[in-house]
C-alpha positions in Angstrom: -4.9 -18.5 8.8 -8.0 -17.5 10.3 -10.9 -17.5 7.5 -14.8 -17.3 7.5 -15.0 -20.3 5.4 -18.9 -21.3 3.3 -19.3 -24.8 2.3 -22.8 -24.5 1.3 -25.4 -21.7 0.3 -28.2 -20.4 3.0 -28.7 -18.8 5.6 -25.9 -17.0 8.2 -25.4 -20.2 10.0 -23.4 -21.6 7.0 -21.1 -18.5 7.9 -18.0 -20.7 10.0 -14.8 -19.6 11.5 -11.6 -22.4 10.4 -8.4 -22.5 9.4 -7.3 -22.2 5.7 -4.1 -22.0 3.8 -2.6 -18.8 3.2 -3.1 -17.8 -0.7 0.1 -17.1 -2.3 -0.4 -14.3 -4.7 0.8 -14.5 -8.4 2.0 -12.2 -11.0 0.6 -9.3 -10.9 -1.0 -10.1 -7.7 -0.4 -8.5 -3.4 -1.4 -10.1 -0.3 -2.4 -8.1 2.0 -2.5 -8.7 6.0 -6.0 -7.3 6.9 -6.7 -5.2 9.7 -10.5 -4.9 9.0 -13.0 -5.8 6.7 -16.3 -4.4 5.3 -19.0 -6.0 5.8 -21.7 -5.3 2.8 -25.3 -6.4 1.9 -23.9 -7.8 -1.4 -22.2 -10.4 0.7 -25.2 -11.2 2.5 -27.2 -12.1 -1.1 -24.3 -13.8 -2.2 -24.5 -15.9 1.0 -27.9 -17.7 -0.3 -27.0 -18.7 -3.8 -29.1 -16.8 -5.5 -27.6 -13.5 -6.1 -28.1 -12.4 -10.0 -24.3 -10.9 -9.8 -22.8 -13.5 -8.4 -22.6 -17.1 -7.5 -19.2 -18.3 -6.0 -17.7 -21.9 -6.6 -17.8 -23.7 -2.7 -15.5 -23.6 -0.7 -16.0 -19.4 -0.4 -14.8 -17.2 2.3 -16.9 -13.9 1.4 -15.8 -10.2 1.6 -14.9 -7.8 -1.1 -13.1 -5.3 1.0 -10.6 -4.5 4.1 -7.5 -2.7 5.1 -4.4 -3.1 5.9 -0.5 -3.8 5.0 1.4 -5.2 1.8 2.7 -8.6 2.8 3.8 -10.1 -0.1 4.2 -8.7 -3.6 3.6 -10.7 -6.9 6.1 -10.4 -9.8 5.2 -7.4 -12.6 3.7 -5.4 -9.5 5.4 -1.9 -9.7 4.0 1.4 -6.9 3.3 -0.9 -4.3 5.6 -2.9 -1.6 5.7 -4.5 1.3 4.7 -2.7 4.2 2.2 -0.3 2.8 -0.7 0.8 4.3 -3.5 0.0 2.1 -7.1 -0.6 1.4 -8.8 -3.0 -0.8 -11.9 -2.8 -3.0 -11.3 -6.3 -5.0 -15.4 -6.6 -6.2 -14.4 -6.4 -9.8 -11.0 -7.7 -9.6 -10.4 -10.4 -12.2 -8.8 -12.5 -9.4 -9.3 -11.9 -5.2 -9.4 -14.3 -2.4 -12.0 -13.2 0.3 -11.3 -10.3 3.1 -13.3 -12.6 5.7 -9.7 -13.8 6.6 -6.8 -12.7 7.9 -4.5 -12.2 4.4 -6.5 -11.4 1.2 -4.6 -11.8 -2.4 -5.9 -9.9 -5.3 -4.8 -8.2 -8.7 -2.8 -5.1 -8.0 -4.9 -2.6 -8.9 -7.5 -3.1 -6.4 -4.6 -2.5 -3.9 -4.3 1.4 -2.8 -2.7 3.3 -0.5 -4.2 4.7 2.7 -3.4 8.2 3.6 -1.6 8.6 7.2 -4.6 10.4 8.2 -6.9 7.6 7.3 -6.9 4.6 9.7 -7.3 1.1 8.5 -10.8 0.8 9.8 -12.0 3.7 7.5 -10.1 2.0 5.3 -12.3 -0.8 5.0 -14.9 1.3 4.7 -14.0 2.9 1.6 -14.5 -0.2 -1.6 -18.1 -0.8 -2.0 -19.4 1.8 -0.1 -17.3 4.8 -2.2 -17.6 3.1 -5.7 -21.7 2.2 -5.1 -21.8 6.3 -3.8 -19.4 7.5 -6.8 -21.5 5.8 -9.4 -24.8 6.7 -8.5 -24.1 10.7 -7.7 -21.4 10.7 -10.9 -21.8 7.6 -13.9 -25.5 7.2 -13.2 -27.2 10.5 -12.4 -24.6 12.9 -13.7 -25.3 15.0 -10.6 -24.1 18.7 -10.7 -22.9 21.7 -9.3 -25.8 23.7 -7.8 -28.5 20.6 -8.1 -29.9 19.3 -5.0 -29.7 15.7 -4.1 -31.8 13.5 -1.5 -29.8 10.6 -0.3 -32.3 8.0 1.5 -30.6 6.1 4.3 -28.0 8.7 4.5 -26.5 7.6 7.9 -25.3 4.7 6.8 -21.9 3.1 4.8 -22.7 4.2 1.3 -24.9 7.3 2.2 -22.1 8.9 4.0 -19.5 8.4 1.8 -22.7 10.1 -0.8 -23.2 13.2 1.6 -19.4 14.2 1.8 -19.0 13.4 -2.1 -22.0 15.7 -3.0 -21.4 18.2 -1.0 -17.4 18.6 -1.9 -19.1 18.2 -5.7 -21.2 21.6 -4.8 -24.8 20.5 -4.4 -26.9 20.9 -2.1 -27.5 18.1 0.2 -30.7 16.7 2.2 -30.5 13.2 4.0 -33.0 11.1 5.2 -32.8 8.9 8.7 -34.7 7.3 11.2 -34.2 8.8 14.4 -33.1 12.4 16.2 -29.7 11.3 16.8 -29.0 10.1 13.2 -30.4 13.1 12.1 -27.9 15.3 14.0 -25.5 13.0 13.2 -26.1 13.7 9.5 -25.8 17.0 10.1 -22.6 16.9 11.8 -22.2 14.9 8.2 -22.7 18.1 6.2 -26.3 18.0 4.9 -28.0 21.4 3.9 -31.0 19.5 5.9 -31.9 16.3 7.4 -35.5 14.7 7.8 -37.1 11.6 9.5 -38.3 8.9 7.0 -40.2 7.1 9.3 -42.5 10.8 8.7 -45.2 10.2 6.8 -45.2 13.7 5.7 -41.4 13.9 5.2 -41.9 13.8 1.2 -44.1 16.6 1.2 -41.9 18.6 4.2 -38.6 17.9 1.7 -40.7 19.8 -1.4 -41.7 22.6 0.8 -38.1 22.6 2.7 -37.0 23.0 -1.6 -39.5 26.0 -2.0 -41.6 23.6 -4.0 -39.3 23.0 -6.8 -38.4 19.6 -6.0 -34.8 17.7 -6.1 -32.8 17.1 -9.2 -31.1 13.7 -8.1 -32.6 11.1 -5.4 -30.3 8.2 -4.3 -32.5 5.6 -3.3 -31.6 2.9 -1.4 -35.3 1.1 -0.9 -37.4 1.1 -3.9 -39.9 -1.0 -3.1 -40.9 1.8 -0.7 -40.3 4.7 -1.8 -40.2 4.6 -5.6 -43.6 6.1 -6.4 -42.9 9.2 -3.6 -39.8 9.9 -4.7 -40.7 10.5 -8.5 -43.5 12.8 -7.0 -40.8 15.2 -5.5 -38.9 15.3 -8.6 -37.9 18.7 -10.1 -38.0 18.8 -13.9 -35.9 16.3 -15.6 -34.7 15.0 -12.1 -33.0 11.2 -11.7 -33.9 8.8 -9.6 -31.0 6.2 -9.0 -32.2 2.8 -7.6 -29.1 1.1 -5.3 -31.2 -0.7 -3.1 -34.5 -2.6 -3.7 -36.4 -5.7 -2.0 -39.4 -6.2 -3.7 -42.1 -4.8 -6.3 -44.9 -1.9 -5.8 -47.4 -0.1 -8.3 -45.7 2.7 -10.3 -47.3 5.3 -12.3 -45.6 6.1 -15.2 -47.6 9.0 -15.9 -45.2 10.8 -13.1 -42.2 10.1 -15.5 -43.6 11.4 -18.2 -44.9 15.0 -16.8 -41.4 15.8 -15.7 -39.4 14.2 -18.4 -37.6 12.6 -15.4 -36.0 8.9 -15.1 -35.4 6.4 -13.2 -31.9 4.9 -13.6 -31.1 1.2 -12.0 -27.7 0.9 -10.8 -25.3 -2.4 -9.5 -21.5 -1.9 -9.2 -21.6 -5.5 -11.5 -22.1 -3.8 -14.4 -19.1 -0.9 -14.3 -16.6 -1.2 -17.0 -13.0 -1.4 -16.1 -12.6 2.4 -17.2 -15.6 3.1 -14.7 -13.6 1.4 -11.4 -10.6 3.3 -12.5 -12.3 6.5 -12.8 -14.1 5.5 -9.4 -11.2 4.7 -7.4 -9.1 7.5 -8.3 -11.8 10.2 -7.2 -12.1 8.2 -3.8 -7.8 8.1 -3.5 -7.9 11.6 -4.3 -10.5 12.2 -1.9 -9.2 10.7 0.3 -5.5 12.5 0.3 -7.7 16.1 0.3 -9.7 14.8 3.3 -12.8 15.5 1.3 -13.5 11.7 1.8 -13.7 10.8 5.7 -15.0 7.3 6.0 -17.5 7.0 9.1 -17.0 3.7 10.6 -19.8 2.6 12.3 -20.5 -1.2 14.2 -17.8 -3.5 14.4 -17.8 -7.4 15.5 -14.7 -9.9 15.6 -14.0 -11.7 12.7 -15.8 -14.8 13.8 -18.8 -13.0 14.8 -19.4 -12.2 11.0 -22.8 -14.6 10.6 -24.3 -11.7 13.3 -23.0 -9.0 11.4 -24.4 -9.9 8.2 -27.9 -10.6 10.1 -27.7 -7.0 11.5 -26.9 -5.1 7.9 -29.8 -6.2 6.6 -32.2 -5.6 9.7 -31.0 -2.9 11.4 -30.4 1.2 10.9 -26.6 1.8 10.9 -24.2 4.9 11.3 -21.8 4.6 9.5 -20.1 1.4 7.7 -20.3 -2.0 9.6 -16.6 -3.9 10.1 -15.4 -6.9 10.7 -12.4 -6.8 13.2 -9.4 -9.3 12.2 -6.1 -8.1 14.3 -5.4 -5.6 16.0 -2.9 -2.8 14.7 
C-alpha cells in the first residue's frame, strides 16, 4: 500500500511517499480502508523527535486520524463489520498503525461509525480536533450553561468543532480570527460575536462587547501571545485553558490572584481511558444529532503531506486540513 513512511526525525523533507506492507490487524483489532486523513500539529512535533508526548520507534508513518470503511475485522471485535462507514481517532489507542496510508489497523474502540449524513472527509476531521475541543470546554474548564466562552483561532480544526460544541452546550460564544471573511465565516459557525485578533484593541472591544464583565472560559490556542491579555479579560473565577503554546512571556500572577481565576494546561496525552470514552461518545452522539458538523477545510493528496504539515503550522486555516488517499 501507499504509506507516508519516516526513517529519520527532522524536518518535512524526511516526510516520503513508498510502498509498505499492509498491517494485518489482531484480536481485538479493525483495518480500516481510509478515505481521508487529518492532518494535525501534533504530528508535525512528532515529526522532529522531540515531542514531550511522543517519540515513535523508526520506521513511522504518522497520523492519528482518517475515515473510511471496515476492511478487515480482528477476532473478539463485536458492533463493527466489514463495510462500515467509519472514523478513526486512534491517538490513545494502545495499538494503531498510521492514517498517512491507505489501510490503518487499530484497537477497536477507536473505530466508530459515521452517520450517513457525515461524509468521510468530516470524518477525518472529527479525532483530535473533537477530543482536544471536548476536553478543554468540558474535563478542563467545566464550562457551563449561560457562561461565556472566547475561543482564539476559532476558524480553524479544533476551534470549530469548540464553537458548535459550546454553543449546543448553551453558552454564549465569541471567536476570534484574522480576517473579514473568517470572521463571517465564524458567524455562519454560530458565534454570539466574532472579532479580528490581529486588533490590537480586540481584548478591550471583547470586555466592552461583554458589558465589562469579562468571559468565564478562554480557549487559548497561542499562549505565548496572548496569555497575559487574556487573564486581563477574565470575569471572576474565569478559566483559562492553554491547547496551544510556542514559547515563554512575562506573566503577572497578581491577575490570577484578584479574580481567583486559573490557568489550566491541557494535552490530550494525559486523558485517562474513562476521559476518551466519555469524549468520544459526546462527539458520536453529536454527531447522530447533527449538533457536531465537522468543517473541512484544505486538502492535499496523500503524497503531498510534507506541504501540508508546513502549512498547519504557518498558515490561518478554515476549517480542518486533510490528507486525500482514494477517492470514494
Amino acid at each position: 500500500m501507499r504509506a507516508i513512511l519516516m526513517k529519520a526525525f527532522g524536518e518535512a523533507d524526511v516526510l516520503q511517499l513508498a510502498e509498505v506492507p499492509v498491517p494485518e490487524p489482531g484480536p481485538g483489532e479493525v483495518r480500516v480502508q481510509l478515505h481521508y486523513a487529518g492532518v494535525n500539529p501534533a504530528e508535525a512535533y512528532i515529526r522532529t523527535g522531540t515531542y514531550a508526548f511522543f517519540k515513535p520507534d523508526l520506521p513511522y508513518v504518522p497520523g492519528f486520524d482518517g475515515a473510511g470503511v471496515v476492511d478487515t475485522v480482528g477476532v473478539n471485535v463485536q458492533g463493527l463489520q466489514k463495510g462500515d462507514r467509519v472514523f478513526v481517532a486512534s491517538m490513545l489507542a494502545k495499538n494503531k498503525t498510521g492514517t498517512y496510508a491507505e489501510y490503518v489497523v487499530c484497537d477497536a474502540d477507536a473505530v466508530h461509525r459515521l452517520p450517513d449524513r457525515t461524509s468521510f472527509a468530516q470524518g477525518a476531521a472529527i479525532g483530535i480536533p473533537g477530543l482536544t475541543a471536548y476536553r478543554a470546554l468540558f474535563q478542563r474548564a467545566q464550562l457551563k450553561p449561560g457562561e461565556t466562552v472566547l475561543i482564539h483561532g476559532a476558524s480553524g480544526g479544533v476551534g470549530t468543532v469548540a464553537v458548535q460544541l459550546a454553543r449546543a452546550h448553551g453558552a454564549y460564544v465569541i471567536g476570534t480570527a484574522g480576517n473579514d471573511s473568517e470572521l463571517a465565516f465564524l458567524r455562519d459557525q454560530g458565534v454570539h460575536e466574532a472579532f479580528n485578533h490581529h486588533d490590537p484593541q480586540h481584548f478591550q472591544k471583547i470586555v466592552d462587547f461583554t458589558g465589562g464583565a469579562g468571559v468565564d472560559v478562554i480557549i487559548e490556542m497561542l499562549a505565548n501571545v496572548n496569555l497575559e491579555r487574556d487573564a486581563e479579560i477574565l470575569a471572576m473565577f474565569g478559566r483559562i485553558v492553554v491547547v496551544g503554546n510556542r514559547g515563554s512571556i512575562p506573566f503577572t500572577p497578581r491577575l490570577l490572584m484578584i479574580k481567583e481565576s486559573a490557568v489550566l494546561g491541557m494535552a490530550l496525552w494525559n486523558a485517562t481511558p474513562a476521559d476518551n470514552r466519555e469524549a468520544l461518545a459526546a462527539l458520536s452522539a453529536s454527531l447522530e444529532s447533527g449538533v457536531l458538523r465537522p468543517v473541512v477545510g484544505r486538502e492535499y493528496p496523500l503524497a503531498e503531506a510534507k506541504q501540508g504539515q508546513i502549512d498547519i503550522l504557518e498558515k490561518s486555516a478554515r476549517g480542518k486540513m486533510l490528507l486525500k488517499i482514494s477517492e470514494n
